[in-house]
N, C-alpha and C positions, 0 to 999 in steps of 0.2 A: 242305354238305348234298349225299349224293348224289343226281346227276341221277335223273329218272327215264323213262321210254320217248319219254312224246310230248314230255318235254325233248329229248330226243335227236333225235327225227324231227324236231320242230323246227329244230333247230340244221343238222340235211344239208337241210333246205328252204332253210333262209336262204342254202347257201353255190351255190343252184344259180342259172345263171344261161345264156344265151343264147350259144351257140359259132357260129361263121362255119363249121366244120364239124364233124362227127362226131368227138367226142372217142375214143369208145367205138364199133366198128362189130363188129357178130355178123354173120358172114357163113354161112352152110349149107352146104357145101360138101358134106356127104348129110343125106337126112332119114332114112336108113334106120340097125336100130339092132339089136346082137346079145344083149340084153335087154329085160326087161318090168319097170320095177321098179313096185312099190306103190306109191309116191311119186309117179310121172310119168303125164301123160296122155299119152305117145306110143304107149302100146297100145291108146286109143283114136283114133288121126289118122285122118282118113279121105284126106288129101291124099296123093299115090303117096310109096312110099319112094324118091326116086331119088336122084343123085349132079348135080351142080350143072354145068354143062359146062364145060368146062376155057376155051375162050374169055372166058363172062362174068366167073371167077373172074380172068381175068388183066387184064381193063379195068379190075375193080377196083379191082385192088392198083396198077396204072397210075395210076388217079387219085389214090389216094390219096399214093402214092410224091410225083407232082408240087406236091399242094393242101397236106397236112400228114402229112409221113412219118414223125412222132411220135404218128399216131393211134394207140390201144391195138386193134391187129387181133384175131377171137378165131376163126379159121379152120374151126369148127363152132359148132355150140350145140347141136340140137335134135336131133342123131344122136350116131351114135358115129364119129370120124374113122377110126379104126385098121380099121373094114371097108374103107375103099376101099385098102389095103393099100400098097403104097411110093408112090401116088397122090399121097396126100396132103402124104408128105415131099417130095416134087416141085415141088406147089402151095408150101408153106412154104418154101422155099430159094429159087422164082423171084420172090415179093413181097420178100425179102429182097433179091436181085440188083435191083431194081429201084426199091429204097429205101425201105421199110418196115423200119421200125425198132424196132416193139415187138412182137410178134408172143408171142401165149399161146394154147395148146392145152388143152384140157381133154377127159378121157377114163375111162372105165367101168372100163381098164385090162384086162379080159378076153383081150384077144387082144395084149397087150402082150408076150409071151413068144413070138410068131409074127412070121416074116414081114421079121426085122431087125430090128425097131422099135425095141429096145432101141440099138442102132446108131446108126440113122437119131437116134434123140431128141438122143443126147450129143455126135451130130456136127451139131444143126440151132441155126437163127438163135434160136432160142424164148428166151423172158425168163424163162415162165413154163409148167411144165407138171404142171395138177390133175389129179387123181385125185378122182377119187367114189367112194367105199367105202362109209363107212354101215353098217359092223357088223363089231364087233371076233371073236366066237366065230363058228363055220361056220354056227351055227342059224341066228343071227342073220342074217349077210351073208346067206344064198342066202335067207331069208324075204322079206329087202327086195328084194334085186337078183335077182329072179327071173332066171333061164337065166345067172345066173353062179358058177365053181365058183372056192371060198375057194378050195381047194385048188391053183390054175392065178395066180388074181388075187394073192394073197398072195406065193405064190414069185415071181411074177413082177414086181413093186414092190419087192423085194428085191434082187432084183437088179438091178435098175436102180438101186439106190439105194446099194450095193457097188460097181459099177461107176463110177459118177459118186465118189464117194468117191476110189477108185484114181487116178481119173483127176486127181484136185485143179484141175478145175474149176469155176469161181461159178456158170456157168447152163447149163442154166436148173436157176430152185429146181424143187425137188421138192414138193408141198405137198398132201396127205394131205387130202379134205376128209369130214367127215361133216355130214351132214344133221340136226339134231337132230328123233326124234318119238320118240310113245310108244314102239312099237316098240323103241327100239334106245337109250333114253335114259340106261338101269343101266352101258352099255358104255360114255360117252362116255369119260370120265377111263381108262381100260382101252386105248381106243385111241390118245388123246393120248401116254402112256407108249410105248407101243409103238412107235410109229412117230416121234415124237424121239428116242429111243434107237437108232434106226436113221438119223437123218441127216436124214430130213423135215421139213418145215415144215407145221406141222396149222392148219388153219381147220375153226368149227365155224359153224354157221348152222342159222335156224329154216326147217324144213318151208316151203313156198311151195304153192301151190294152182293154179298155170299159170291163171290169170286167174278161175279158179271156173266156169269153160265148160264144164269136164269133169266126173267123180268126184272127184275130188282136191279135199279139205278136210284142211286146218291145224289141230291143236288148240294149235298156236304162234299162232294169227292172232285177234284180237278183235273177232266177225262183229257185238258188238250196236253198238260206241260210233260216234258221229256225228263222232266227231275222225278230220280229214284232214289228208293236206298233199302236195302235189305232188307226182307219182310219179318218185322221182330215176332210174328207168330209162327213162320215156318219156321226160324231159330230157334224158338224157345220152347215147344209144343211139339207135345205126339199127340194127336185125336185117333182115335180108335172106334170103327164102327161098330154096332152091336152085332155084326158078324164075324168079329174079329178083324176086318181088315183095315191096316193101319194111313190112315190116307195122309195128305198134305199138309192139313192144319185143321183148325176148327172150323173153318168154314168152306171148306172142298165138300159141301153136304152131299152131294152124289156121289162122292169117291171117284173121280176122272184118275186121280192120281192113287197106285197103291203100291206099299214099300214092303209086302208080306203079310202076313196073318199073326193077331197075337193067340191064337191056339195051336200052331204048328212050331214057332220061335219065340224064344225070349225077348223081352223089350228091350235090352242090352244090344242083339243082333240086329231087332229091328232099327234102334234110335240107331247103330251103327251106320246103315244100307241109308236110314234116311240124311245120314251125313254125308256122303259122298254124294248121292242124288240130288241133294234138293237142301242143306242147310252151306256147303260148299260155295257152289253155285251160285247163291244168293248174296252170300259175304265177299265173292271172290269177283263180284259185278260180273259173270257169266250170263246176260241176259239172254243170248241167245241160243244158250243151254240149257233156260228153265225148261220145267215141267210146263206141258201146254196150258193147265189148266193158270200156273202160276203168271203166264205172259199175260192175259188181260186183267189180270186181278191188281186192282188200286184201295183196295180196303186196310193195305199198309197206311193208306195218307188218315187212316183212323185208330192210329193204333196210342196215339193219347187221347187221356179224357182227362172229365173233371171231378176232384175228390174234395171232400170237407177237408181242413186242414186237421184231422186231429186223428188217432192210429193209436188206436190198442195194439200190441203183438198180436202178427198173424193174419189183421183181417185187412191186407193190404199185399194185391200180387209182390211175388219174388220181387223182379224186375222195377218195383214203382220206387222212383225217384221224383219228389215235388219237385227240383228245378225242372228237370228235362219233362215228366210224363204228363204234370198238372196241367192238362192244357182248360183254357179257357173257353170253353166251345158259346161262338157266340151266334143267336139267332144271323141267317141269313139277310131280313131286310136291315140288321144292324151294319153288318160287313158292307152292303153296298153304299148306306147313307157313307160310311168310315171310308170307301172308295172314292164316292163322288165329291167328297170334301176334300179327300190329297189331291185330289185332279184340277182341282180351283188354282 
């Protein structure tokens, strides 16, 4: 019988459990960002857009390097790395020298054809470096990803993805991701083609709603049911803003929720404080003890997606399990035909 969703949620609740550190650490390295997409509340942050100081960024990766240098680093979140321009490849190359060992970038790709990047990517430590696209025709892309031009983004994945080809090296993977919403949902299979036939590795996943603080609503997310289960990113995840402060998860983008500063404490004290507060709480069905920001937040019911079946070491989160995580993310008017037909 196949599984079905909250089988599934179920099953990554059960495998979660209590880490002595940060398995998973998001670190901000900028909040600032050279698009607007429809999808994102970053066009609503009211917090400044700045770049993270190159000091804090480097205790960091220090402690980390020492305590567990197999943490999965992910050296932005909540910006776009590629504006702070060969900065960043700078940042990524000294947690490497220093003993970080999994290190994954993820990026809008916009400015990916400036600046080296394409260089810098295939000469860096990275395990793993995404791409957010979200729309296979030009309508499509620039509706979503507002202030970014197919035309610049496309060639430029391209080549980078020719290049690494030439090159006949494993990392890092290449890996294509869309977002699946109404929007852009006709294109999914359109883009998958595409970009395997180019060398990429595609991941697809549902819409997220950055905690429901903002505009941003899901019509992937199930706003009425009473069925929960432990948020596997508050669990697994320290995000850290580029002011040092340590908030919620990766997608608390305002910081509603703060567990300390990583320039005043160690990540050890902080991943501590965030375990009484807010990873407890969570595992312990304490709902009416979350963090406020955590009580309207349903972007747990997206915390599978969909992966290629196939996995070099490394370019596959901690946590990913193909039974439990692989989910199947299926267009929206597919799920209702799949509805109106059990209903007969």
């Amino acid at each position: 019988m196949e599984k079905t969703v909250e089988d599934k949620l179920l099953a990554i609740e059960a495998n979660l459990k209590e880490h002595r550190f940060p398995p998973q650490l998001v670190v901000e390295n900028t909040s600032a960002c050279d698009q607007q997409c429809v999808h994102c509340s970053h066009k609503e942050l009211i917090r400044p857009k700045k770049h993270m100081r190159r000091e804090l960024w480097n205790k960091i990766v220090e402690e980390v390097a020492r305590e567990s240098p197999d943490t999965e680093i992910w050296p932005t979140f909540y910006g776009e790395a590629l504006v702070m321009g060969g900065e960043i490849w700078d940042r990524i190359d000294y947690a490497a020298k220093v003993g970080c060992t999994n290190l994954v970038l993820n990026s809008n790709g916009g400015l990916l054809s400036g600046k080296n990047h394409i260089d810098r990517i295939l000469a860096s430590p990275l395990k793993r470096f995404i791409l957010s696209i979200d729309g296979f025709t030009p309508e499509t892309y620039e509706k979503i990803r507002f202030r970014g031009k197919w035309d610049v983004t496309y060639p430029g994945v391209e080549e980078l993805l020719r290049r690494k080809a030439a090159s006949g090296q494993t990392y890092p993977a290449i890996i294509c991701q869309f977002s699946l919403m109404e929007e852009n949902e006709h294109e999914v299979e359109d883009f998958r083609h595409y970009w395997q036939e180019r060398g990429a590795e595609v991941k697809v996943r549902p819409k997220l709603e950055w905690t429901a603080t903002g505009s941003i609503r899901s019509d992937r997310i199930d706003h009425e049911t009473e069925f929960r289960i432990a948020c596997p990113w508050g669990n697994n995840t320290m995000a850290i803003h580029q002011d040092g402060s340590v908030v919620a998860c990766a997608v608390d983008y305002e910081g509603r929720f703060k567990a300390g500063n990583a320039s005043e404490k160690s990540l050890l004290e902080l991943w501590s404080a965030l375990g009484e507060r807010l990873r407890k709480v969570h595992r312990c069905h304490r709902w009416g003890e979350l963090p406020d920001v955590c009580k309207g937040c349903r972007d747990w019911q997206t915390a599978g997606a969909e992966y290629e079946r196939k996995n070099m070491p490394g370019t596959r989160p901690f946590w990913y399990d193909p039974e439990t995580t692989d989910f199947k993310v299926t267009p929206i008017h597919v799920q209702s035909v799949a509805k109106e037909t059990q209903s007969v």
